[in-house]
C-alpha positions as CSV (number, residue, x, y, z in Angstrom):
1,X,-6.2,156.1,-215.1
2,X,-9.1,154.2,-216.3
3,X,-9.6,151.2,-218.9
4,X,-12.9,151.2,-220.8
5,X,-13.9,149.7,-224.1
6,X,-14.9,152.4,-227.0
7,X,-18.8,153.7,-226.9
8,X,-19.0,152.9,-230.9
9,X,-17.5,151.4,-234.0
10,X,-16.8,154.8,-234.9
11,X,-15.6,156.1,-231.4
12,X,-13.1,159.5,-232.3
13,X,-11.2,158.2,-229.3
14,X,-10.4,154.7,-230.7
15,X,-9.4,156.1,-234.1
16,X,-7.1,158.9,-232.8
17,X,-5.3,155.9,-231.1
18,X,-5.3,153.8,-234.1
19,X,-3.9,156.1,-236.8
20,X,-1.1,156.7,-234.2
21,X,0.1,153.0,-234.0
22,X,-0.8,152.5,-237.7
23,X,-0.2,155.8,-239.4
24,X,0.1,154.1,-243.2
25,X,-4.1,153.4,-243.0
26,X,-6.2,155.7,-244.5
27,X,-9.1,156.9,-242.2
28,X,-11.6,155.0,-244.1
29,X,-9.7,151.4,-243.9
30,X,-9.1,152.3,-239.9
31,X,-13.3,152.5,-240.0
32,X,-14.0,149.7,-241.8
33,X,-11.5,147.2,-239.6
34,X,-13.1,149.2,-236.2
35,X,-16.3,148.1,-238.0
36,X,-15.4,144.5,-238.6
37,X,-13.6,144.1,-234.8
38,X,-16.4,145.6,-233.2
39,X,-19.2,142.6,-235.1
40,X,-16.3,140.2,-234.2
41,X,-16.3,140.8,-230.7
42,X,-12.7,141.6,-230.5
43,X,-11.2,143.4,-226.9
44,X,-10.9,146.9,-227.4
45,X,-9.1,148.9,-224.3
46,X,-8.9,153.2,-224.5
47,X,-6.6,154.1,-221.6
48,X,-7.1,157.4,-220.5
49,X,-6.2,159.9,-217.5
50,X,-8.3,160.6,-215.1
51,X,-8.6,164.5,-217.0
52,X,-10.0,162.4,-220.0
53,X,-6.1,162.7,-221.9
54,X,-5.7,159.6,-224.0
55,X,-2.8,157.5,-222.9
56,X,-3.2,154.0,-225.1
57,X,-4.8,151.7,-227.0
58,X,-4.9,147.4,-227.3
59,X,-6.2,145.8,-229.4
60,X,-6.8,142.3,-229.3
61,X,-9.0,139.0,-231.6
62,X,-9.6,135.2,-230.9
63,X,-7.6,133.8,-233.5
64,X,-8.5,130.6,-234.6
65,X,-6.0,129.7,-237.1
66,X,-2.5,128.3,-235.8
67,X,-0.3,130.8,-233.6
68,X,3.3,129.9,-233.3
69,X,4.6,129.4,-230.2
70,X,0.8,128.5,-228.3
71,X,-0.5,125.5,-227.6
72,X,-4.0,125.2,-228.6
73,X,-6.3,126.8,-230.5
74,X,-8.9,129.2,-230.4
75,X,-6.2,131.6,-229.4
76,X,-6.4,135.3,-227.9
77,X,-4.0,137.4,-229.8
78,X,-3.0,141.2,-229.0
79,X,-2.8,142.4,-232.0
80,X,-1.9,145.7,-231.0
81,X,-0.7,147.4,-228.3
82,X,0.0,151.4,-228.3
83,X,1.3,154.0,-225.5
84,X,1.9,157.8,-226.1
85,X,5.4,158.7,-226.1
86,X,4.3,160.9,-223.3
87,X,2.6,158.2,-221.1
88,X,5.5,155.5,-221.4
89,X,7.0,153.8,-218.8
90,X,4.0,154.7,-216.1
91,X,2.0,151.5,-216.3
92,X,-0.6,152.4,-219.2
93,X,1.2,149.0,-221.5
94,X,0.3,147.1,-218.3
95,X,-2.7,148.0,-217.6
96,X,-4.0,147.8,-221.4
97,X,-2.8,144.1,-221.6
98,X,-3.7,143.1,-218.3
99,X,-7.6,144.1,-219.2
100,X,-7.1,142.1,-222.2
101,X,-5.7,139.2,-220.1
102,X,-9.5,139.4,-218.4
103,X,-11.0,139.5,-221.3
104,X,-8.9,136.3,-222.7
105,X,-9.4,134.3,-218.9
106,X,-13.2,135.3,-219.6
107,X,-13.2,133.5,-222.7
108,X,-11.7,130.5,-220.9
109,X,-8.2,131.4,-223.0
110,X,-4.7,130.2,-220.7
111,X,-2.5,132.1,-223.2
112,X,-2.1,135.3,-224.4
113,X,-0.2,135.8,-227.9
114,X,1.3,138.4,-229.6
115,X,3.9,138.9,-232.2
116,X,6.5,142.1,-233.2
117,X,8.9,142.5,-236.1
118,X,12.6,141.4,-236.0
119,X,13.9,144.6,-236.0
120,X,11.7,146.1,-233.4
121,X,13.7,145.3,-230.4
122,X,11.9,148.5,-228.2
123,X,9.0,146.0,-228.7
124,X,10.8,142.8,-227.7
125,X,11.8,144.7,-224.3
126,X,7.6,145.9,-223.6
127,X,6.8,142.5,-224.2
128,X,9.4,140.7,-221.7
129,X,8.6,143.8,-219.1
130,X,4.7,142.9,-219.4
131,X,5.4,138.5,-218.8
132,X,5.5,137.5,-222.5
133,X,8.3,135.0,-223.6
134,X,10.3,134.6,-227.1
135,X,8.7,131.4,-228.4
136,X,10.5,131.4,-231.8
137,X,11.7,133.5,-234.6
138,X,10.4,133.4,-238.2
139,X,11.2,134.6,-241.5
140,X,8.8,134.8,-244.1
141,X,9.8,134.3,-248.0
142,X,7.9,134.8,-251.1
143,X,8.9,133.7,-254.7
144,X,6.7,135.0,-258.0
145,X,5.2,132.4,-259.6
146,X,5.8,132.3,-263.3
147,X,9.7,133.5,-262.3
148,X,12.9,131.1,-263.6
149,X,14.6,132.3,-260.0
C-alpha cells in the first residue's frame, strides 16, 4: 500500500474517494472544495494498493478557530477520513491518519483533532482503535428568530 497526496485539484482519484464518504455533494461542490483545500494547503492522503486499487482517503485543514477538546490554537483537524468497505480493518485508516499526523508534526502541531456524529458509534470505535480520545459531547440548538417559541 502507498500514501501519496493527489497530482491535481481535479485528481479523478481524490473525487472518486470523496463522493464516496460524502455522497449528498454534487460533483461540481466536491470540485470547488478540492479547489479551495488544495490553495489552502490542506493534507490530502489517496491510499492505494500496490495494483493502483483505491483503498482510502483523509482529509485534513489547520483550523484556526476554537476546537473543543484541544488546547491551543492553530489546530490540525481530520476532517475526513474514508476506507472501502472492502479494505477495512487491514491498516489503510492507520496509515491515512498517521501520514496526516506527519503532516500536523511538520507544521509544528502536538494534536490531532477530529470530530464524528452522536449516533455514529462505528466511528467512535475507528477513532479509539487509531489513539484518539472522547474529549466531550455537544449538542447543537437552533431557534428561528422572529418565532414566539
Amino acid at each position: 500500500m502507498r500514501v501519496e497526496p493527489p497530482s491535481s485539484d481535479d485528481d479523478s482519484r481524490w473525487l472518486t474517494l470523496r463522493l464516496r464518504l460524502w455522497p449528498q455533494a454534487s460533483v461540481a461542490e466536491h470540485l470547488a472544495d478540492m479547489r479551495a483545500s488544495a490553495a489552502r494547503g490542506d493534507c490530502i492522503c489517496i491510499a492505494m494498493s500496490a495494483a493502483g486499487v483505491l483503498l482510502g482517503l483523509a482529509e485534513a485543514s489547520m483550523r484556526t478557530d476554537y476546537v473543543n477538546g484541544t488546547s491551543g490554537s492553530p489546530v490540525p483537524f481530520l476532517e475526513g477520513l474514508y476506507v472501502e468497505p472492502d479494505a477495512r480493518r487491514s491498516g489503510v485508516a492507520r496509515a491515512l491518519v498517521a501520514a496526516v499526523g506527519d503532516w500536523a508534526m511538520e507544521h509544528q502541531a502536538v494534536e490531532l483533532a477530529s470530530d464524528a456524529l452522536l449516533d455514529n458509534t462505528v466511528s467512535h470505535a475507528v477513532h479509539r482503535a487509531l489513539g484518539f480520545v472522547e474529549t466531550e459531547r455537544v449538542v447543537y440548538f437552533c431557534k428561528r428568530l422572529g418565532s414566539r417559541r
